[in-house]
NUPAFI-409980 format. One record per residue (C-alpha): y, z, x; residue number from 1. Coordinates in steps of 0.001 Angstrom, whole numbers, plus 500000, padded with zeros to 6 digits. Example, Ala and Ser with C-alpha at 12.3 -4.5 7.8 and 13.67 -1.06 7.14 Angstrom:
2
+--------+--------+--------+-----+
!     c2 !     c3 !     c1 !  nr !
+--------+--------+--------+-----+
! 495500 ! 507800 ! 512300 !   1 !
! 498940 ! 507140 ! 513670 !   2 !
+--------+--------+--------+-----+
This chain:
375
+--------+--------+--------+-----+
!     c2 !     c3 !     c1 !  nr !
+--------+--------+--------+-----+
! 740195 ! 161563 ! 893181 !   1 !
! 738061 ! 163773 ! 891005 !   2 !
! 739179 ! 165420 ! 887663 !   3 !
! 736720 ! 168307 ! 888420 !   4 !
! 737720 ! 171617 ! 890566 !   5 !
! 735282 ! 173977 ! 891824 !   6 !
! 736937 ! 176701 ! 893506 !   7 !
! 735221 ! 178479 ! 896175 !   8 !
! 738341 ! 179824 ! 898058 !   9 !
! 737518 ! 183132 ! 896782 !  10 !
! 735729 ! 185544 ! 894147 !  11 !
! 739242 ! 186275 ! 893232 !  12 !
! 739597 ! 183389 ! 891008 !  13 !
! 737291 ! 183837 ! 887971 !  14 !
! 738637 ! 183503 ! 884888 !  15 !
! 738623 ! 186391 ! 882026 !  16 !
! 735524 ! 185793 ! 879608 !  17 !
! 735691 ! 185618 ! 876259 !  18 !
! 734016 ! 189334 ! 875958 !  19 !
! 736697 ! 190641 ! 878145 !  20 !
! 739657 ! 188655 ! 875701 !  21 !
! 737538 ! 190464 ! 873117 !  22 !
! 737799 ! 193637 ! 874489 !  23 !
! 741725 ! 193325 ! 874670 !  24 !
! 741851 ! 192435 ! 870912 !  25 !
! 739921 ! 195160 ! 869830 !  26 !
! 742075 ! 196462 ! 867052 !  27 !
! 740166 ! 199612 ! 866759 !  28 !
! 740813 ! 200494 ! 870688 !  29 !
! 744426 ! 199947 ! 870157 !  30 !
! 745362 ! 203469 ! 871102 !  31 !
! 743535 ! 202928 ! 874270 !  32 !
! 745014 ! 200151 ! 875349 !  33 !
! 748310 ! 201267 ! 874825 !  34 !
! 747921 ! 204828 ! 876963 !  35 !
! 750559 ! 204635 ! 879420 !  36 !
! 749211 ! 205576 ! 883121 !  37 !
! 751895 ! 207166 ! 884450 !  38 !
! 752138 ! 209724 ! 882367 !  39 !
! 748134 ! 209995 ! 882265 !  40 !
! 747581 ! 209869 ! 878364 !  41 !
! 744394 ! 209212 ! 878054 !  42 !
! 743639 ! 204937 ! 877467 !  43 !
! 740839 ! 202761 ! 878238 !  44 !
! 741576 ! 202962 ! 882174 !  45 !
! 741095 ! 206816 ! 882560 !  46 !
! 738035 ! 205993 ! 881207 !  47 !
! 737205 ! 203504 ! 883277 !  48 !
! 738194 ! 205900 ! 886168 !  49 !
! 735333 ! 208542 ! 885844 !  50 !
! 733128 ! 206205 ! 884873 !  51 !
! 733369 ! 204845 ! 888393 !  52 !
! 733892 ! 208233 ! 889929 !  53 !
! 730556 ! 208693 ! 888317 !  54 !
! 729148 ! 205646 ! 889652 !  55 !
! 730425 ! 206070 ! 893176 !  56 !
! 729731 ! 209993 ! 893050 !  57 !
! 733183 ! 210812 ! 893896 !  58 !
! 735174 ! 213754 ! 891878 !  59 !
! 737947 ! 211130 ! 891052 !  60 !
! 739571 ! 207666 ! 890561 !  61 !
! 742608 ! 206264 ! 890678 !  62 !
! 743569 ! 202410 ! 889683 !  63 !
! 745998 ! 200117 ! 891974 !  64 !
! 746847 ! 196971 ! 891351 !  65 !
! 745281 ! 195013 ! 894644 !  66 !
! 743012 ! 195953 ! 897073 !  67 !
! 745754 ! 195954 ! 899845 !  68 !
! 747510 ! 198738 ! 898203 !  69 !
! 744113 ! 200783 ! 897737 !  70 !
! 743792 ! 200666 ! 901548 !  71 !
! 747279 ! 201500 ! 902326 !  72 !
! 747575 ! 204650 ! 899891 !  73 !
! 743884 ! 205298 ! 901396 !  74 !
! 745450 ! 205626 ! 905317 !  75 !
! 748328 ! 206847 ! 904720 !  76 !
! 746954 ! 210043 ! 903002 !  77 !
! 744772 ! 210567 ! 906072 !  78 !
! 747182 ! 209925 ! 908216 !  79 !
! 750063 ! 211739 ! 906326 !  80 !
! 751054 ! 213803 ! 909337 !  81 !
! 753160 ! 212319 ! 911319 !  82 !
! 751836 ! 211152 ! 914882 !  83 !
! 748953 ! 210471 ! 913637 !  84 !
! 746023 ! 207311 ! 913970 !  85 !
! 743161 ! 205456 ! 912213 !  86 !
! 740670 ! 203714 ! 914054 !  87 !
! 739642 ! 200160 ! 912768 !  88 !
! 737396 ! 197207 ! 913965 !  89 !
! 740180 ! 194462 ! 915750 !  90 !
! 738731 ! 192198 ! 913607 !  91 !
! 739091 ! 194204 ! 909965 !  92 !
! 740995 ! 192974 ! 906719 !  93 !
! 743239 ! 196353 ! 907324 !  94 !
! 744215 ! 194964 ! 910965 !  95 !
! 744686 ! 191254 ! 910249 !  96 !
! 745556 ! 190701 ! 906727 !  97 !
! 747218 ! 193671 ! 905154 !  98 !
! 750432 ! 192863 ! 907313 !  99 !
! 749908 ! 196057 ! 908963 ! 100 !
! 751678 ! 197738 ! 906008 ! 101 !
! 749743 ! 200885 ! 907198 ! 102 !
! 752172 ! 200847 ! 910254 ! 103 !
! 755235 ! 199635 ! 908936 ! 104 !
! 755136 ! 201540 ! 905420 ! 105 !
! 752821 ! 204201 ! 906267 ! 106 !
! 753416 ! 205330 ! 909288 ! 107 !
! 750313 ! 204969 ! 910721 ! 108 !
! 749182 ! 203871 ! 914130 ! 109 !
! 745642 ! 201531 ! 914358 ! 110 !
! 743525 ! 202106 ! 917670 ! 111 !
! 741834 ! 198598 ! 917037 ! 112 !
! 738324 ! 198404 ! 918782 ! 113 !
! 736291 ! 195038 ! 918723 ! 114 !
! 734070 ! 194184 ! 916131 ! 115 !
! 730107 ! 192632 ! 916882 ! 116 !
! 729190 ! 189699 ! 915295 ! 117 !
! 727000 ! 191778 ! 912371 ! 118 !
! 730752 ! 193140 ! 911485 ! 119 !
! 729989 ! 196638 ! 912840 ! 120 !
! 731636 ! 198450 ! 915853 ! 121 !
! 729644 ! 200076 ! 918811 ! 122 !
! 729584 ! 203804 ! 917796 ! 123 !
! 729782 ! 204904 ! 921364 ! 124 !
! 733113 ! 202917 ! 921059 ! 125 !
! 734347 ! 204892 ! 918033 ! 126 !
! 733419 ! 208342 ! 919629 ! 127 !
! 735389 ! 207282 ! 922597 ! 128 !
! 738244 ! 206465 ! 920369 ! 129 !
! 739004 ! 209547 ! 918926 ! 130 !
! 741661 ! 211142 ! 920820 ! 131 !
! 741551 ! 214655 ! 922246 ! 132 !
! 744216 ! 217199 ! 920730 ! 133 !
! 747023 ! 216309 ! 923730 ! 134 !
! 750110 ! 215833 ! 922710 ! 135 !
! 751042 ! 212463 ! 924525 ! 136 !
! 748521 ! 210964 ! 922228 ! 137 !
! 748247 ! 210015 ! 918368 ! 138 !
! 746128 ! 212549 ! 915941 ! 139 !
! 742680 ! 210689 ! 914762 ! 140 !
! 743085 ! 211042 ! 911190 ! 141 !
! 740113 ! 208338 ! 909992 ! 142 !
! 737859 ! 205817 ! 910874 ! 143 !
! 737803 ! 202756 ! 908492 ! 144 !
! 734505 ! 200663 ! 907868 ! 145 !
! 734777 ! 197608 ! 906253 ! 146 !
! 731945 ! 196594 ! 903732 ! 147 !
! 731097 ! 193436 ! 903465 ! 148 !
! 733228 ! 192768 ! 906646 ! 149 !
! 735113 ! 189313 ! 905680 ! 150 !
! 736028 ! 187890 ! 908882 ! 151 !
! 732599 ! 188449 ! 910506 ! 152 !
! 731420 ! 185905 ! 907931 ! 153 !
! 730562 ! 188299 ! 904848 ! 154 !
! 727963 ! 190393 ! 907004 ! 155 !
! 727105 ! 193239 ! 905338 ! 156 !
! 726806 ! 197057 ! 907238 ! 157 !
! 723068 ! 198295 ! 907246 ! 158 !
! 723122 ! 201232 ! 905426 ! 159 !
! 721715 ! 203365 ! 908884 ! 160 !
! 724730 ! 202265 ! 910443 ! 161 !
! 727102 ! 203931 ! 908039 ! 162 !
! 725352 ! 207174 ! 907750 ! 163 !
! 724991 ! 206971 ! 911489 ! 164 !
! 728812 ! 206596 ! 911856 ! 165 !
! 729878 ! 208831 ! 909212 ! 166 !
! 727870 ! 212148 ! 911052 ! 167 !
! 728026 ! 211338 ! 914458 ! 168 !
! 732192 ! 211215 ! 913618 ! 169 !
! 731367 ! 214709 ! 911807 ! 170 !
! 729485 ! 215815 ! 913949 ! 171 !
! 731776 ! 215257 ! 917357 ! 172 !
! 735036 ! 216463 ! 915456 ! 173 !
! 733603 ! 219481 ! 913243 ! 174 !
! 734338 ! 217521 ! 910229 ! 175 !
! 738002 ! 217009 ! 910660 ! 176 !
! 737927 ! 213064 ! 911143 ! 177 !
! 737709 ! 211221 ! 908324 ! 178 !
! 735524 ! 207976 ! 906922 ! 179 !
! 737352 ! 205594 ! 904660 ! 180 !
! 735079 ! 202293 ! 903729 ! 181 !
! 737188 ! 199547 ! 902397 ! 182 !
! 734605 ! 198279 ! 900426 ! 183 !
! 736345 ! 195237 ! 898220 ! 184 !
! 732862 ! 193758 ! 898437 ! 185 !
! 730787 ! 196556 ! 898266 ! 186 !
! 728834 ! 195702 ! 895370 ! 187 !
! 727501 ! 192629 ! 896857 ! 188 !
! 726154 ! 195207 ! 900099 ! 189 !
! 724630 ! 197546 ! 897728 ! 190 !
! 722651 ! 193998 ! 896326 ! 191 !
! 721776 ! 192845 ! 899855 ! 192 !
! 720775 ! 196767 ! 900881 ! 193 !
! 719323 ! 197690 ! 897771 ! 194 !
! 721202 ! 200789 ! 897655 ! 195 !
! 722708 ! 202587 ! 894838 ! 196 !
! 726487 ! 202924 ! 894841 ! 197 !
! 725884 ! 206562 ! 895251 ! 198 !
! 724243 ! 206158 ! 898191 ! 199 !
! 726151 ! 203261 ! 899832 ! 200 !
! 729553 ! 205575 ! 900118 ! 201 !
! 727846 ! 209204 ! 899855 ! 202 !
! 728910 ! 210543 ! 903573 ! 203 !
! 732619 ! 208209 ! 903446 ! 204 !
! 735148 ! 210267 ! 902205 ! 205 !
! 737469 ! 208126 ! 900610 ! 206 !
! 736684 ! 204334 ! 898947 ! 207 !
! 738223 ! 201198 ! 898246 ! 208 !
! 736593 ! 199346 ! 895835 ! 209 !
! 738534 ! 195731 ! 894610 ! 210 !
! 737922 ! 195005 ! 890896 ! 211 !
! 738797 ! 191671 ! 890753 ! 212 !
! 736779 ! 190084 ! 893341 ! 213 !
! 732708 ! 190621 ! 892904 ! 214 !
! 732881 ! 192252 ! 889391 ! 215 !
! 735230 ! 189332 ! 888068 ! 216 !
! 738223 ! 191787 ! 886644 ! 217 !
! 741219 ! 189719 ! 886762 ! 218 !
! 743525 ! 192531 ! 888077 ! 219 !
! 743540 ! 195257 ! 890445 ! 220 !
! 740884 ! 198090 ! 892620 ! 221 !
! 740077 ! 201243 ! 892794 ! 222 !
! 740552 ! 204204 ! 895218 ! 223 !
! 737687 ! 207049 ! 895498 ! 224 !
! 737443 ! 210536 ! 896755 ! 225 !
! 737795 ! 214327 ! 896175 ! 226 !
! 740182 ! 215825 ! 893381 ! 227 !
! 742517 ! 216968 ! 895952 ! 228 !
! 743004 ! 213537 ! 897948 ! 229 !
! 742940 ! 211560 ! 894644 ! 230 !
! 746568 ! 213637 ! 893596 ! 231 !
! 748019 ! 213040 ! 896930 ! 232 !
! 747075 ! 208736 ! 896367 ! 233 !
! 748645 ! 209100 ! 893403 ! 234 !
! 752136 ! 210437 ! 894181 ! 235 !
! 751977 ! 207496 ! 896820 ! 236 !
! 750994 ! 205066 ! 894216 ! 237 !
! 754466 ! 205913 ! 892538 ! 238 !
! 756241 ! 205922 ! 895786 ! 239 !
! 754823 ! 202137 ! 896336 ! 240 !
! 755573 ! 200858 ! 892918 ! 241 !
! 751970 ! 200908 ! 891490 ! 242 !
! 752230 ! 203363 ! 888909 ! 243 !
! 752002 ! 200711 ! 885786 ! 244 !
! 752200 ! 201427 ! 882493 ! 245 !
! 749762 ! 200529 ! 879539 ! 246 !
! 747440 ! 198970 ! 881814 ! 247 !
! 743923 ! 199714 ! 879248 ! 248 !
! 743934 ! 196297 ! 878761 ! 249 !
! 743137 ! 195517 ! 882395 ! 250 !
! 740346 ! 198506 ! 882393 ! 251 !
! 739124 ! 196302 ! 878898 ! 252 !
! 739070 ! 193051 ! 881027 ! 253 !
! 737371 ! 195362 ! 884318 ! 254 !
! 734775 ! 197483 ! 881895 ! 255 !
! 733099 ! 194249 ! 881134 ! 256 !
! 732564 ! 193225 ! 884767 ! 257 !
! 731566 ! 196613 ! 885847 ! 258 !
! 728462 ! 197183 ! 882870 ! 259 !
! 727055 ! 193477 ! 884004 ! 260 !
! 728205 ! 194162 ! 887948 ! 261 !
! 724294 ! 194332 ! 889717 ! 262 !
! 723518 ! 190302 ! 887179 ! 263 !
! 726549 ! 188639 ! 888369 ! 264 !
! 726752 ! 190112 ! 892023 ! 265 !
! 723156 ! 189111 ! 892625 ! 266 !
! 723526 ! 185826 ! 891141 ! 267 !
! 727169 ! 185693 ! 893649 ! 268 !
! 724745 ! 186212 ! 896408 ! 269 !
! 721920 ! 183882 ! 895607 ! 270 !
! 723988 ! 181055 ! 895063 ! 271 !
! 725474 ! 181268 ! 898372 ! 272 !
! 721983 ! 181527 ! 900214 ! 273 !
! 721002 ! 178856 ! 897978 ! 274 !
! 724211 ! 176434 ! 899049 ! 275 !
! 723651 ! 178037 ! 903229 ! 276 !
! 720067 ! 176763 ! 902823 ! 277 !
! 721139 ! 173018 ! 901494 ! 278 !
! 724317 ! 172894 ! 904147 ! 279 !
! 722621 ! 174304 ! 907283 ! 280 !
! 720817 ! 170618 ! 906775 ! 281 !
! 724100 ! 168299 ! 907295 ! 282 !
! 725079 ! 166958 ! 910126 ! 283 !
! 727413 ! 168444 ! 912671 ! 284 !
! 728213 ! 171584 ! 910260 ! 285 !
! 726683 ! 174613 ! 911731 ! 286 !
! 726271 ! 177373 ! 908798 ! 287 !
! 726590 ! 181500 ! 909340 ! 288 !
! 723983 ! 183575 ! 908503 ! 289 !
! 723999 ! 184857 ! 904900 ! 290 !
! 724123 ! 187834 ! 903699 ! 291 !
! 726628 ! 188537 ! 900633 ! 292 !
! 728610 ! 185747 ! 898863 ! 293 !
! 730217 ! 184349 ! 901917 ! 294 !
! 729359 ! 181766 ! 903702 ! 295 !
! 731014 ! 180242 ! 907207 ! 296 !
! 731198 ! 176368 ! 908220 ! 297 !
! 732017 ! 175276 ! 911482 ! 298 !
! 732613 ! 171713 ! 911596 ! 299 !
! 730758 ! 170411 ! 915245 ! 300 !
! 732417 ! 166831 ! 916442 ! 301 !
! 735421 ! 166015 ! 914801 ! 302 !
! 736958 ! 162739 ! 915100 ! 303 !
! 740417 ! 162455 ! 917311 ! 304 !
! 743319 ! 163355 ! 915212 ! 305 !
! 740915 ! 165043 ! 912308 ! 306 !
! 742080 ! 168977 ! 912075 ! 307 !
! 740061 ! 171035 ! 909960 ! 308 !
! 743335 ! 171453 ! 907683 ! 309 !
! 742516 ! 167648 ! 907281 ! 310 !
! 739203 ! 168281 ! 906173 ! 311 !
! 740036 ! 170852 ! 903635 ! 312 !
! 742651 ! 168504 ! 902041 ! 313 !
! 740147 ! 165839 ! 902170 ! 314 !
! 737879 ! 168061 ! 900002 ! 315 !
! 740152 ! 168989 ! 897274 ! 316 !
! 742153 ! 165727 ! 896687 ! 317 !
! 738980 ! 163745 ! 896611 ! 318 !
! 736203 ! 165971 ! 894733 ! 319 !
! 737967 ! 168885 ! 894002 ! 320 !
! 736406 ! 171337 ! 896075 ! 321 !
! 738912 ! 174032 ! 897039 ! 322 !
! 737831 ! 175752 ! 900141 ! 323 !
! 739567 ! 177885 ! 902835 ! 324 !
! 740325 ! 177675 ! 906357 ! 325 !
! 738664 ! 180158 ! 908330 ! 326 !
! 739252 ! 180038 ! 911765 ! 327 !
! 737717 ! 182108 ! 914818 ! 328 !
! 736880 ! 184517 ! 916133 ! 329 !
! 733716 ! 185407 ! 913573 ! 330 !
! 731297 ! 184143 ! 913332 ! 331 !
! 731273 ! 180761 ! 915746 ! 332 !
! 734384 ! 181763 ! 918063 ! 333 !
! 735500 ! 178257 ! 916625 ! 334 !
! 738753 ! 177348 ! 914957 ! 335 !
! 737204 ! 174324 ! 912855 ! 336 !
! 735170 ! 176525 ! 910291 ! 337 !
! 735625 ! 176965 ! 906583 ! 338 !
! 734376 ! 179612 ! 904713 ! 339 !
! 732852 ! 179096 ! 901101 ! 340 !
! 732849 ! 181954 ! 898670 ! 341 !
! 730606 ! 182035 ! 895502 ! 342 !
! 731099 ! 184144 ! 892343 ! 343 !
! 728968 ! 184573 ! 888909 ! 344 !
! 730871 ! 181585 ! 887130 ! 345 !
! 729794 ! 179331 ! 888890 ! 346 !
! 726783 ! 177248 ! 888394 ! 347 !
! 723579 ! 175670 ! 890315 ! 348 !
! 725042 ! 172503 ! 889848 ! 349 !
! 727887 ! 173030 ! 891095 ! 350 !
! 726360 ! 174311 ! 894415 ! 351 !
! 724904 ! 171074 ! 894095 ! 352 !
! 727983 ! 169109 ! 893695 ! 353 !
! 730115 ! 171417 ! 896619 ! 354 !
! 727006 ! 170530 ! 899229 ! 355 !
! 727134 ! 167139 ! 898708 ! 356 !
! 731019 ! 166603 ! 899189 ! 357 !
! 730561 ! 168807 ! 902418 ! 358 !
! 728233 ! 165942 ! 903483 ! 359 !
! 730495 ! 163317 ! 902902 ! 360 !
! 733208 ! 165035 ! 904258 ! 361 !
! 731300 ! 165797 ! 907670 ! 362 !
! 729755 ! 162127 ! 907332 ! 363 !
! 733589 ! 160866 ! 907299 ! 364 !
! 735084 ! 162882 ! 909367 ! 365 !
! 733087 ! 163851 ! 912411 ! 366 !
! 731683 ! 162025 ! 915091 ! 367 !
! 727640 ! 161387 ! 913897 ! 368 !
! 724606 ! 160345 ! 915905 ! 369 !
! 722869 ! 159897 ! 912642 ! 370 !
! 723430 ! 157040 ! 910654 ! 371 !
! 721338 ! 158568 ! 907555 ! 372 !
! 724100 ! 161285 ! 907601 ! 373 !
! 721689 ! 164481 ! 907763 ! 374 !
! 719187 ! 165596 ! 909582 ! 375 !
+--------+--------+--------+-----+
């Protein structure tokens, strides 16, 4: 068994550097730190908020603890009429893995429309999906993008397509429908588009934006939008439980990921085309296209009695390589795939290292026609 551990079941799991355990010690900033949220004194995180409001070009901020919560508060101020809908891809991280809190805690119903492989959804599919104003139907409060889209491998929205969305949705309901992007992994689209952030979220009217997965904060993500929605979020924050207290130390710990965001998010996403291009050559492992910091393995041939569970077990208890099960539909429609997520700490060599046990592991475990193991 190996003593090392690369972890590549997420960009969740960086650790804090020592700038950011800097940044918390800063006697001179102990003010800040201390500000307490609720009550909005002013601390290192209000700072942090219109400094991202800035970035974003949105009037205002507001911090929550996980990205779930950011999307939930998001919704259910769209959709705080009652009898009302938002329209999401089938395949979306609001749909499948936010326990459809925006239901059960919001109130909110989801019209779920299917997702393409490239993570979009057919716009002629959205404008059909907005309901007319009859009363045996739901009110169409929002449509949600998702950006990158996770279960569709990582695949990041062209830019066209969201402007496209967000004014033909305008444009067909005189501006009363809104556009909230969950973008947890925006940053990583705005590398792959080159687009500013500006840009990337100008025509959605709300944002999600997580904070501890590309940037590397170890805590927490942001919501986005006008004055006015940003007060509602907040009264809902309270209601949920995510009003904290003295939280500038987590904006200390998130300010240093956001001032080196575009280095470590383009390095996130070269290091996973640079591990795609090494895989795609092993036998029987069939890799996704990639486009952000997520890549998809679907294991081809597995021996009788070998699950893919089986495989990701093998990885970690003999070269500690923690992976995650990823399952169809996206991007292979096959059960037996893995994905493999990359962030700035790690390191060439340990792309090296994770490609290599993947070989082995498919050389072990699968049914080869190549004794040389590769291709």
């Amino acid at each position: 068994m190996s003593s090392l551990t690369i972890d590549l079941r997420s960009d969740t799991v960086t650790k804090p550097t020592k700038e950011m355990l800097r940044q918390i010690s800063d006697l001179e900033n102990v003010e800040l730190l201390q500000g307490d949220d609720v009550f909005q004194d002013r601390s290192l995180m209000t700072e942090m908020e219109l400094k991202l409001a800035e970035m974003f070009g949105k009037e205002r901020c507001l911090f929550v603890p996980s990205g779930t919560m950011a999307n939930l508060i998001a919704i259910s101020t769209h959709c705080s009429e009652r009898g009302s809908e938002f329209i999401c891809g089938a395949a979306s991280h609001v749909c499948l893995y936010e326990q459809g809190s925006c239901s059960t805690l919001g109130g909110a119903h989801s019209r779920q429309i299917p997702n393409e492989n490239d993570g979009t959804m057919k716009i002629e599919h959205i404008l059909d999906s907005i309901r007319q104003d009859d009363y045996h139907f739901p009110k169409t409060k929002v449509v949600c993008l998702e950006q990158t889209h996770n279960k569709c491998g990582g695949k990041v929205l062209k830019q066209t397509y969201v402007d496209e969305v967000c004014d033909k949705v305008k444009l067909k309901t005189n501006n009363e429908v809104m556009i909230h992007m969950d973008g947890a992994r925006i940053w990583n689209a705005c590398v792959k588009n080159k687009t500013s952030l500006k840009d990337a979220v100008k025509k959605c009217d709300s944002v999600s934006v997580c904070l501890s997965k590309a940037v590397g904060a170890p805590i927490g993500s942001v919501i986005l939008g006008t004055d006015e929605f940003i007060q509602k979020c907040r009264r809902l924050r309270k209601a949920l439980g995510g009003g904290m207290r003295q939280v500038g130390i987590l904006a200390a710990c998130a300010n240093v990921g956001i001032n080196q965001w575009e280095q470590n998010v383009t390095k996130s996403n070269r290091l996973a085309s640079l591990f795609g291009k090494q895989a795609e050559l092993i036998e029987n492992v069939k890799i996704s296209s990639v486009e952000s910091n997520l890549v998809i393995l679907s294991f081809q041939n597995l021996k009788k009695d070998v699950s893919i569970n089986d495989i990701v077990d093998w990885l970690k208890k003999k070269y500690g390589v923690l992976v995650t099960v990823f399952g169809a539909p996206f991007p292979f429609n096959d059960p037996n795939s893995i994905r493999v997520a990359f962030h700035y700490q790690i390191s060439e060599d340990e792309v090296e290292f994770a490609v290599s046990s993947i070989k082995v592991a498919a050389w072990e475990n699968t049914i080869s026609s190549n004794k040389s193991g590769g291709k």
